[in-house]
N, C-alpha and C positions, 0 to 999 in steps of 0.2 A: 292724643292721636285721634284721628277723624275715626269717625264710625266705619265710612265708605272704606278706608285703609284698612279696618280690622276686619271687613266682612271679605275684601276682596284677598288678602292674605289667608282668611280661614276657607275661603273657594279654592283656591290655588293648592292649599296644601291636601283639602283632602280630595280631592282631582287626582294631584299628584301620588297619593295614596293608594286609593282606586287602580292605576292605573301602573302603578309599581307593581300589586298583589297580581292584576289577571299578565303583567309583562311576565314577572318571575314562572306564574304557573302556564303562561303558554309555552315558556324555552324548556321547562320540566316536561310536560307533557310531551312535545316534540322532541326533546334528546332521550325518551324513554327513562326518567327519573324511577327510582325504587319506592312505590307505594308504600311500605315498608319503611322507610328511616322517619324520624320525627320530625323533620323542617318540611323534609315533602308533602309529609301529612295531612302538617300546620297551614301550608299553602293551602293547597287543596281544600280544608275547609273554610278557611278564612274569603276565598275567592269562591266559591259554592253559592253564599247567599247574594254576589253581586251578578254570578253568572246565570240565576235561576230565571230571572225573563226573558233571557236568551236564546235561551237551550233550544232546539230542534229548528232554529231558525235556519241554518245552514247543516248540511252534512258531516260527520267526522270522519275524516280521511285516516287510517289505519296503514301503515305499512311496515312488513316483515311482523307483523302480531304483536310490535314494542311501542313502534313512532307513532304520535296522534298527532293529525294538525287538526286542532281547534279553529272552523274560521267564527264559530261561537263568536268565542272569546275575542278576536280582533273587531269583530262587529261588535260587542258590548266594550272594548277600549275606546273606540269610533263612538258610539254614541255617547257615553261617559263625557268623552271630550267637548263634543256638539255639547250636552246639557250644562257642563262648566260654563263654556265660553258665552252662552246665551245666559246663565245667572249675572257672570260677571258684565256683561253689556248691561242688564235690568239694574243694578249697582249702578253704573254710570249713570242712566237715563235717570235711574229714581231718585240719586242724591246732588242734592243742589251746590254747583260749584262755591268753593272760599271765594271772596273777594281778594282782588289781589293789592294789597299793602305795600306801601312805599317806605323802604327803609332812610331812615333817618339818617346822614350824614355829619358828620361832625367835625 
């Protein structure tokens, strides 16, 4: 397996990880999830230290004292994605295309 195939699959996946964690704790946040049970918890910390240079960029919107809309959070999804997509471009640009081989016929 090419280098360039193993580094663009391990971008891809934890991208996709990132951005799983703050999807889950935005629709929590927003449906009023119970602080209290253990997965909400687990969210919630686990997405804490990716949302921590984010925080006070935008205002948290509160409604009826439960629903929070995080626009945080959709702004660090947003950039999360931009920094993927730009690693995975520097993969392209920095590794040098295979030459392309002629299969043999028989």
């Amino acid at each position: 397996m090419r280098l360039s195939v193993l580094a663009t699959n391990l971008v891809n996946f934890f991208v996709g990880a990132v951005q799983a964690i703050l999807g889950v704790r935005f629709l929590l946040r927003l449906f009023g999830a119970n602080e209290a049970n253990g997965f909400v918890d687990w969210v919630y910390e686990m997405s804490a230290v990716l949302l921590q240079p984010f925080r006070g960029v935008f205002p948290t919107q509160v409604f009826d004292n439960q629903y929070v809309l995080e626009f945080s959070t959709l702004f660090a999804m947003l950039v999360y994605a931009l920094v993927g997509m730009f690693v995975l471009w520097l993969i392209v640009v920095l590794t040098p295309e295979e030459p392309v081989t002629k299969k043999k016929r028989r």
